[in-house]
LUMRO-626534 format. One line per 8 residues: number of its first residue (from 1); for each residue y, x, z of C-alpha. Coordinates in pm, whole numbers, padded with zeros to 5 digits, always signed. Example, Ala and Ser with C-alpha at 12.3 -4.5 7.8 and 13.67 -1.06 7.14 Angstrom:
BEGIN
1) -00450/+01230/+00780  -00106/+01367/+00714
***
This chain:
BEGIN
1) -08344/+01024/-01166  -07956/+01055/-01140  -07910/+01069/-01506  -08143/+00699/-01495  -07920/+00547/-01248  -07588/+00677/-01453  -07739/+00484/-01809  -07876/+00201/-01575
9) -07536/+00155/-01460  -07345/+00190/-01785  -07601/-00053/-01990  -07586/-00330/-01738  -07190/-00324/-01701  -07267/-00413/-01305  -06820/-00490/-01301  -06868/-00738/-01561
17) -06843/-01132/-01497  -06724/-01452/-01527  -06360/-01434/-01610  -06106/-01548/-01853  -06130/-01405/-02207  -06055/-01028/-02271  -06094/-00942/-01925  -06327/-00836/-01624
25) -06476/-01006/-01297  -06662/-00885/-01046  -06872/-01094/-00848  -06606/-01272/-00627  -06283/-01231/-00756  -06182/-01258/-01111  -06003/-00998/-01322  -05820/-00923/-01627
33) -05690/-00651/-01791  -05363/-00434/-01828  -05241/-00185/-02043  -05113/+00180/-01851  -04756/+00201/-02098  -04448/+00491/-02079  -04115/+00296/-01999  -03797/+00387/-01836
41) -03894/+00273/-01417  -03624/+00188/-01203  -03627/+00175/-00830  -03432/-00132/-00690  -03332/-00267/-00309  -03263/-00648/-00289  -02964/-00765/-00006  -02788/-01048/+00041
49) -02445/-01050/-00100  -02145/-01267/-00160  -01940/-01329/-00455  -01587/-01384/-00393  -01276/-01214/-00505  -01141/-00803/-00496  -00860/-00696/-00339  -00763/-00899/-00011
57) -00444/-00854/+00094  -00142/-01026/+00253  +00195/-01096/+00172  +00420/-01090/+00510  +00792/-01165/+00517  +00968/-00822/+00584  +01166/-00814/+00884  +01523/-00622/+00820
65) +01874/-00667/+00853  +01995/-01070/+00776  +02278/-01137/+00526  +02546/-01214/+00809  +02489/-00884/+00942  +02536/-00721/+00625  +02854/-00959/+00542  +02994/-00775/+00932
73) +02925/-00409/+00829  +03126/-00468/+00527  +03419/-00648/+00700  +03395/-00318/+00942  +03417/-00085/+00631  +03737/-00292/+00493  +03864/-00272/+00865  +03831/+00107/+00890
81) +03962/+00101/+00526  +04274/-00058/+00658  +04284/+00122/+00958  +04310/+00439/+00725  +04559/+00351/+00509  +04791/+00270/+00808  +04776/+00601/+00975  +04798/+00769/+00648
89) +05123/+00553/+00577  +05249/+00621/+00946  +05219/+01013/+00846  +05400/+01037/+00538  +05673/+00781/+00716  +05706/+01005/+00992  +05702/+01324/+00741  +05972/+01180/+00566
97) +06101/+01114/+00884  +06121/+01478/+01050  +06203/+01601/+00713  +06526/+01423/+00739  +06546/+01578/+01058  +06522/+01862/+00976  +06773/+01886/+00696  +07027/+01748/+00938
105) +06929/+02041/+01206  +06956/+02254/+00965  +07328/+02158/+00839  +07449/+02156/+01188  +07386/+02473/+01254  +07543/+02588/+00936  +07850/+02397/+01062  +07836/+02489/+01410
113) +07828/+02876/+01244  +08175/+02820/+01088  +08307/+02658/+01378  +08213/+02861/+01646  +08286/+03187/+01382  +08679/+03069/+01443  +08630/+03018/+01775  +08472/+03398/+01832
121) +08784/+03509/+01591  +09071/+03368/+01875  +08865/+03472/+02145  +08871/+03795/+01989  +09258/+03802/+01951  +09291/+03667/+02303  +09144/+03914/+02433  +09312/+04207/+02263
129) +09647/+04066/+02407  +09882/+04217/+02671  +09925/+03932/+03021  +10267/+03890/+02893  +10170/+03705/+02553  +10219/+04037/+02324  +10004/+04008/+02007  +09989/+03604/+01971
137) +10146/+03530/+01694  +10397/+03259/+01729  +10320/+02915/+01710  +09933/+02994/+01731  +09733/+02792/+01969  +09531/+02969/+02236  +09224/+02832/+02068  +09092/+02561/+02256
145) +09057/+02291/+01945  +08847/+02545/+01772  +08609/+02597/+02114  +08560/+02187/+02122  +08459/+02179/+01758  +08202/+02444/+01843  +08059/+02290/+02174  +08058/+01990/+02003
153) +07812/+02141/+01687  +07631/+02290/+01974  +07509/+01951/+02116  +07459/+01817/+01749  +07252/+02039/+01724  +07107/+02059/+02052  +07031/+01707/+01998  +06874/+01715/+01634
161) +06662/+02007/+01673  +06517/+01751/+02019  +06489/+01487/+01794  +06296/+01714/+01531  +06049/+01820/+01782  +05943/+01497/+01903  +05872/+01381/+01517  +05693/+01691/+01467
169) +05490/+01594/+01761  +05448/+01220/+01635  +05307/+01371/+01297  +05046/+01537/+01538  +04921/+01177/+01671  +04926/+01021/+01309  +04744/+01332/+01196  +04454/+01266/+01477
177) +04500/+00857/+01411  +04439/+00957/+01043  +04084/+01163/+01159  +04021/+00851/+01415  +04062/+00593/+01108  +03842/+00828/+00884  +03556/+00861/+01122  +03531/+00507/+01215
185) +03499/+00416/+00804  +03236/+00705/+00765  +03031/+00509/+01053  +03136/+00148/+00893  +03031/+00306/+00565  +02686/+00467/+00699  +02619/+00113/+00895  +02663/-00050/+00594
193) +02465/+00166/+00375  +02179/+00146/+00602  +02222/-00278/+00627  +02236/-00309/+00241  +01900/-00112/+00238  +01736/-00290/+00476  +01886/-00633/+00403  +01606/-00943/+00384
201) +01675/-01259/+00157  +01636/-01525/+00449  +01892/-01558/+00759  +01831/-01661/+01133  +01841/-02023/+01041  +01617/-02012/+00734  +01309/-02228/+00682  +01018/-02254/+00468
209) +01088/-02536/+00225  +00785/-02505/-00010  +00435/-02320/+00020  +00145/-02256/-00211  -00191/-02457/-00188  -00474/-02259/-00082  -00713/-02203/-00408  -00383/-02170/-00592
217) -00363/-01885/-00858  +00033/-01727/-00951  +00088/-01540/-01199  +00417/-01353/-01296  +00741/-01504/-01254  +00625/-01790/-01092  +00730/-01875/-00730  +00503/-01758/-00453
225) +00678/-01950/-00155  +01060/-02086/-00116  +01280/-02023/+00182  +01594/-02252/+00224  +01521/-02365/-00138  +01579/-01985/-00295  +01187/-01860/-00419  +01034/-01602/-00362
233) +00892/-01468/-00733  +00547/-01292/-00784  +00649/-00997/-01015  +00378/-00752/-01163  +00362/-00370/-01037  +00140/-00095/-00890  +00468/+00031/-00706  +00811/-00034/-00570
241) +01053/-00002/-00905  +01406/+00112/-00925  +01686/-00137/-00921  +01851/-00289/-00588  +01668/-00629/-00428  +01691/-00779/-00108  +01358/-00801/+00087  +01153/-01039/+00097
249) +01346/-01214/-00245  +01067/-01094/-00446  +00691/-00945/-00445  +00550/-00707/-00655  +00181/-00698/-00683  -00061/-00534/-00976  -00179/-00835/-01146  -00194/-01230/-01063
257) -00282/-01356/-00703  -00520/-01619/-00574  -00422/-01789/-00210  -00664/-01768/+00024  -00479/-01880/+00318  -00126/-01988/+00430  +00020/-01924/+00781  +00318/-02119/+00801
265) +00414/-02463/+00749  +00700/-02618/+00527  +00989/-02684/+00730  +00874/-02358/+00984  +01167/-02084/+01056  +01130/-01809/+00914  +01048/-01468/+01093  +00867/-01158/+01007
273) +00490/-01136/+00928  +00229/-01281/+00751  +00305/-01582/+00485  +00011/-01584/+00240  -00320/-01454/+00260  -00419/-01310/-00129  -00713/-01163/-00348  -00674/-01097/-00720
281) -00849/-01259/-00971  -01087/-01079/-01004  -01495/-01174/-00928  -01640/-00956/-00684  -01973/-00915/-00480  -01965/-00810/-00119  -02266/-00648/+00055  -02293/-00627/+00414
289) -02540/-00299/+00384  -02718/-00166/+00707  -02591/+00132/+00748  -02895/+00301/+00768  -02937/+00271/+00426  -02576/+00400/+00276  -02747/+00719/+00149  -02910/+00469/-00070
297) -02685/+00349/-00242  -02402/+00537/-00458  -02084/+00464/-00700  -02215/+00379/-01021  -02557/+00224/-00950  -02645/-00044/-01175  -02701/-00386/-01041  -02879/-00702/-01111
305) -02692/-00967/-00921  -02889/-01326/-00959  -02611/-01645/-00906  -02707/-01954/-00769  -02818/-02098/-01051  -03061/-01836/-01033  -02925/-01695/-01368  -02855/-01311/-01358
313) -02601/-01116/-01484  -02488/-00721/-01479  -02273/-00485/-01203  -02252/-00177/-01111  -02143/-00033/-00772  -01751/-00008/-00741  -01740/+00131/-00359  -01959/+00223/-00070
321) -01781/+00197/+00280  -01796/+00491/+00519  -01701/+00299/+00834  -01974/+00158/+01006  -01936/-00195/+01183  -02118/-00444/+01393  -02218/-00752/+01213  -01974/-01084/+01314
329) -02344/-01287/+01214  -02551/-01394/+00966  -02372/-01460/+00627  -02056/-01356/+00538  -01716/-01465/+00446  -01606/-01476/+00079  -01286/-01428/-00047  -01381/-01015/-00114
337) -01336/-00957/+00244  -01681/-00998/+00373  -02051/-00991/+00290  -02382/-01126/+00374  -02567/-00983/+00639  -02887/-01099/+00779  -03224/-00959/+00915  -03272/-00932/+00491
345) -03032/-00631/+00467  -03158/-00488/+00777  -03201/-00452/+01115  -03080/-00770/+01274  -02801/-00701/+01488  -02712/-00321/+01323  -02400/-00186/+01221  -02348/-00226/+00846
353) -02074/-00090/+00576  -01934/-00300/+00302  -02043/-00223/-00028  -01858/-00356/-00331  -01966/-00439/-00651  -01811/-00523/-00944  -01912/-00781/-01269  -01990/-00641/-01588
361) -01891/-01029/-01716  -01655/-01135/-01490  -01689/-01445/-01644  -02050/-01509/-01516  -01901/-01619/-01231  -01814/-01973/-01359  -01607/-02140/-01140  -01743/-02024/-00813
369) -01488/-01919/-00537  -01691/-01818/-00314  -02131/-01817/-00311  -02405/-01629/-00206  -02581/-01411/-00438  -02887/-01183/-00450  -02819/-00846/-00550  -03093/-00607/-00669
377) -02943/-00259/-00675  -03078/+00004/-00885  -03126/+00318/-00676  -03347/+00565/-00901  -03463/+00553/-01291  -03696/+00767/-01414  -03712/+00739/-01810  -04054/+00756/-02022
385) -04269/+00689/-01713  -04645/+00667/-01735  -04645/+00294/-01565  -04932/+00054/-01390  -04907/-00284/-01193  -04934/-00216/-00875  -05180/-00431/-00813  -05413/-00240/-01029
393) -05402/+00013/-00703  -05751/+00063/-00577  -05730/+00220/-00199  -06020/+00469/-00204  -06201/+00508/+00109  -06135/+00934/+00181  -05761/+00830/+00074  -05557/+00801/-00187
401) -05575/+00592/-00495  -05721/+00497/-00818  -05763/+00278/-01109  -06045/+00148/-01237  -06027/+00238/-01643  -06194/+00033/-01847  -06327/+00203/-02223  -06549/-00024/-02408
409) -06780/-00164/-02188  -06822/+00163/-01926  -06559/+00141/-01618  -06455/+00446/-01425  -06250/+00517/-01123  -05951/+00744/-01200  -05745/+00914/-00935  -05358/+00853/-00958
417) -05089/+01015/-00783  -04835/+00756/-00703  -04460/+00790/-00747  -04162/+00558/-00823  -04215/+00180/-00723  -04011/-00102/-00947  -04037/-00350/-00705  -03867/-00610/-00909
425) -04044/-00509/-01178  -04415/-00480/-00954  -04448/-00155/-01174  -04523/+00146/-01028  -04542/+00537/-01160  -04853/+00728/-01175  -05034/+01021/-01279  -05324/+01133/-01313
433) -05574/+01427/-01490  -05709/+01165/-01712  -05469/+00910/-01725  -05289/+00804/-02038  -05064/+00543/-02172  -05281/+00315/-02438  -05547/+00286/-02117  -05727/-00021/-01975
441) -05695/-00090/-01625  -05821/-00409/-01394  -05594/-00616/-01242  -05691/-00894/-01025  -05645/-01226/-01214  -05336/-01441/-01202
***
């Protein structure tokens, strides 16, 4: 009897009925067919986004040491310089000086030597003579003109060798006026030093006198701001290069600049801080990402981003954020420093990180500043996958799933083993004992 039922079944096709051509209906719904095929299935999340710009950054107006501050640490050096070359002159004055001094010393003594040698000589006689006068010879004197000439070189030289010593003593104040001088022009010099590398282009009284239009793109050499009519030139580098500029007189930056904001106003004073607020020019998609979800997403991943035009074009993952933050709303703000958030990229309300992505063509972007996007991220491929619609699914009652394989005119149900879903694609990976690419399945009809 269960062998009847089986042909019964299989002869009267009981899944077969009105439906469009090629296909299947049962006796409600209609159906059609699809073909089980091996492709390469990718798993994809859509979130929000926002295309804007990479790199936001700002350019501030240094603060440092002002040009008339500079202009007094070098009148301080040529003060100390002059201060120097005094004390130093004072010295070898005053050398010369007790050098003089000392010569004449020095030939007083020689005289008073001879003079007081004749003097010692009649003393000598003198004293070798009787009361009476016996032994002077006649018509000597007793010796007194040759004792005045002595006492006499004795007070020259009394009085030189005084005057000696208080120049020697002088040369001992010009020596520490000389070590004074030097250590005040070693402090001018230092001040200085540390002025010139510090020193800013603008002074206390300078002004803004012209400012860049927000939207505005600079490129190299051209003038990102003027203060007190001197600008302020955009100049391409990934670092500080060698060579001697004021602050603030120029900017280096790795490529050209877009303006997405301007702080001051022409005709402002200027002070240190922010001027200009900048991207590059370079397109760039901002996710606001729950961060529930980060492990999800990695470096590299390929992405579909769809424009507003609803025309797609390529990216790929540049950065994933690992600093979690609360939301400031739904949406997000452009200008590559913000994303958009929303219920749509997860919990309303959750902390999310900001994940970047970057256009294959970064043309695509047209002339858009700032939009929002869709952005399909690919999070898993699986190559040569043995792929079904999903809604070919059939939820069997004891579990699981199966497909209802259609060969000729006999229909089976085949149980799958699900794997990778393609949600954009509505593809989804199975398996099976008896499943095969080349197979018939029913679909319900579109």
């Amino acid at each position: 009897m269960l062998v009847a039922v089986l042909v019964a079944v299989i002869v009267s096709d009981p899944f077969a009925g009105p439906g469009k051509p090629g296909g299947v209906g049962d006796n409600a719904t209609p159906t059609s067919l699809a073909t089980v095929t091996r492709r390469t299935l990718s798993s994809q999340t859509q979130v929000n986004a926002t295309l804007g710009y990479a790199g936001a950054s700002s350019i501030r107006v240094p603060s440092g040491t002002p040009p008339s501050a500079v202009q007094q640490a070098e009148q301080a050096i040529a003060t100390g310089q002059g201060m120097l070359q005094s004390a130093r002159a004072a010295l070898a004055a005053d050398s010369e000086t007790l050098a003089g001094l000392r010569a004449t010393v020095t030939a007083a003594r020689e005289k008073e030597l001879v003079d007081c040698a004749g003097d010692s000589s009649a003393e000598s006689a003198s004293a070798g003579a009787s009361p009476s006068g016996e032994g002077i010879p006649a018509g000597s004197s007793s010796g007194d003109g040759s004792s005045g000439l002595c006492a006499s070189d004795a007070q020259t030289v009394a009085s030189d060798a005084q005057g000696s010593s208080g120049d020697a003593i002088k040369l001992d104040g010009d020596r520490a006026s000389i070590a004074a001088a030097e250590k005040t022009l070693a402090s001018a010099e230092a001040a200085l030093s540390a002025a010139r590398s510090s020193a800013v282009a603008y002074g206390q009284a300078s002004t803004f006198t012209m400012l860049p239009a927000v939207g505005q793109v600079i490129t190299r050499g051209q003038s990102l701001f003027q203060i007190s009519g001197q600008p302020v030139v955009l100049l391409y580098s990934s670092s500080r290069v060698t060579g001697e500029l004021a602050l603030g007189s120029v900017v280096f930056e790795p490529g050209p600049v877009r303006v997405t904001s301007v702080t001051p106003t022409v005709g402002a004073s200027v002070a240190p801080g922010a001027v200009l607020a900048i991207t590059s020019t370079t397109p760039q998609v901002t996710i606001a990402l729950a961060a529930s979800e980060q492990s999800s997403v990695r470096v590299g991943d390929q992405v579909t981003i769809t424009l507003p035009s609803n025309e797609t074009t390529p990216g790929v993952v540049s950065s994933v954020g690992s600093v979690a933050k609360a939301p400031s709303g739904k949406g997000g703000e452009g200008g590559g420093s913000g994303g958009s958030g929303g219920p749509e990229n997860g919990e309303e309300g959750g902390p999310t990180i900001e994940v970047d992505v970057a256009l294959r063509d970064p043309g695509a972007s047209g002339h858009l500043d700032e939009a929002p996007v869709n952005v399909s991220i690919t999070t898993e491929s699986i190559p040569d996958a043995l792929t079904v619609p999903v809604d070919a699914l059939l939820a069997l009652a004891g579990g699981g799933y199966a497909l209802e394989v259609v060969e000729g005119r006999v229909h089976r149900l085949e149980a799958v083993t699900l794997g990778l879903f393609d949600d954009g694609e509505g593809l989804v990976r199975v398996s099976g004992h008896d499943v095969e690419a080349g197979q018939r399945v029913v679909v319900p009809s579109t």
